[in-house]
N, C-alpha and C positions, 0 to 999 in steps of 0.2 A: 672280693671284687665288688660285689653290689653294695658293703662298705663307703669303699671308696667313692663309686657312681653318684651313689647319696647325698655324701659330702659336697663331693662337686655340684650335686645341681642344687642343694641345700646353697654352697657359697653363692653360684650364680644368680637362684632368686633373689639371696640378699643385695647382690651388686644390683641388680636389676630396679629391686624394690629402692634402693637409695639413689640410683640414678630418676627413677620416677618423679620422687619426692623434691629432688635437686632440680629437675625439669620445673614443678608444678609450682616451687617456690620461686624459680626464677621468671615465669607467670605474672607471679601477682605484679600489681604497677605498685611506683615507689611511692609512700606516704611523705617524700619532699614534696614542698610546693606550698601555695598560699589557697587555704582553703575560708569557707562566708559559711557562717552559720544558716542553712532551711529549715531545723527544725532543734526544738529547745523542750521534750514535753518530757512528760514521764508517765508510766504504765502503771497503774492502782491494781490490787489488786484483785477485783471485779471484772481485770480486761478491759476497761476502758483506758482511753487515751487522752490525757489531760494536758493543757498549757502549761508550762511549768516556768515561761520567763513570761507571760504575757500571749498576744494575737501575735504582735510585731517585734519577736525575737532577733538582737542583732548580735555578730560574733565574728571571730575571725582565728584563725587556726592555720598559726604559720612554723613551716618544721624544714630545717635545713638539710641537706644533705650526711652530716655528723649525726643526723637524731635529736637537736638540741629544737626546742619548739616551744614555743608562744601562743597561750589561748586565753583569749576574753567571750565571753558572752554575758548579755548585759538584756532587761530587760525592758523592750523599746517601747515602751510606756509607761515607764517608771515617771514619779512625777517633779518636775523642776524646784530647784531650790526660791520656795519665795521670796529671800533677801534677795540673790545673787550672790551669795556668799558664806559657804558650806562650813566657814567658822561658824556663822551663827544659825548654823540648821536646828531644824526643832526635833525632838526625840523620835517623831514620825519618819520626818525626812531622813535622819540616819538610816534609819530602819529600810525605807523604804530601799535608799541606797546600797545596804546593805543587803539585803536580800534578793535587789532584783539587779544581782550582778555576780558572775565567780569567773578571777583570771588565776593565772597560775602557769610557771613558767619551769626549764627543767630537759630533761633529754625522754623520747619513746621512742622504744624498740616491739618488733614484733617476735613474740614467742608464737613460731611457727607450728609448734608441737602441740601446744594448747590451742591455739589458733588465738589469741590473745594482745591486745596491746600494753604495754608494761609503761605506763608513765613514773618516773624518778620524781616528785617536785622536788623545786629545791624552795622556789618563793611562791603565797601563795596569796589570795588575799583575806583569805580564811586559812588564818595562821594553824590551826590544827594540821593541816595537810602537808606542811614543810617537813620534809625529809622523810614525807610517807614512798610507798611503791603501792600505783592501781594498778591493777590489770582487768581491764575489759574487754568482751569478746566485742568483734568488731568484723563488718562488713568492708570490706573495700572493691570500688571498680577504677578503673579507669577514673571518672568524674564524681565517683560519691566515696564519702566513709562513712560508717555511722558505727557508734557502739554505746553500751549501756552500762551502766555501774553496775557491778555485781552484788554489793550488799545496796538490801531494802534501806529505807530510810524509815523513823520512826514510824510512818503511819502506811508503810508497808509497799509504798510506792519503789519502782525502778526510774530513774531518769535516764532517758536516751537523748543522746545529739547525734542530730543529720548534717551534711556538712556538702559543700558542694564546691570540687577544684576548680580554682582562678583559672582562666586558658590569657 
């Protein structure tokens, strides 16, 4: 008989525990919406906290109801093409453009379990990352997200984006 009891309060806590977990996900607010880049840096080693697009970081981080989403951040002091005309940039200004910028487009989901967001790219503008899967742990409220790449980059740095919803 105390078998049996067991079972039962054994099944109960688990209906319990997954009603809990169904409550606290349906909780979180949805990462739909049109979100502006506040913060662009990344974490060195050391524990400092470094600029990683510039002072004047700009971005935009827009995600539809399906998961499908669109992200730019561009580095807002990056410096102007001197022609006016990015045919005949000089090997600096590639550069500069190229580096002080990453979009990349594609569907995110959230892995609840991990607590994780799972970006798909599919295009990207640093062609290595097409048809990769991230997953970065990631903060969300109501009005912020923020999350960080999980692998280091070569000089050991994490980058994190702050992100702040359109109202």
């Amino acid at each position: 008989m105390k078998s049996i009891h067991r079972r039962r309060l054994g099944a109960g806590l688990a209906l319990a525990a997954t009603a809990l977990a169904t409550a606290a996900a349906a909780a979180e607010p949805s990462l739909a919406g049109t979100w502006t880049l506040t913060a662009a840096d990344r974490l060195a080693p050391d524990g400092a906290r470094r600029r990683d697009y510039g002072e004047h970081p700009k971005g935009r981080l827009i995600i539809d109801a399906q998961g499908r989403y669109s992200l730019q951040i561009f580095n807002g002091d990056r410096p102007r093409v001197a022609s006016g005309d990015k045919a005949t940039s000089t090997p600096e200004e590639f550069a500069a453009a190229a580096l002080g910028s990453s979009t990349h487009y594609g569907t995110v989901a959230v892995d609840q379990a991990a607590h994780v967001l799972v970006f798909r790219i599919v295009g990207a503008s640093f062609r290595n990352w097409e048809g990769t899967e991230q997953r970065r742990k990631y903060i969300l409220t109501a009005d912020s997200l923020s999350y960080q790449v999980p692998t280091p980059r070569p000089d050991g740095s994490i980058p994190i984006s702050e992100w702040r919803r359109e109202r």
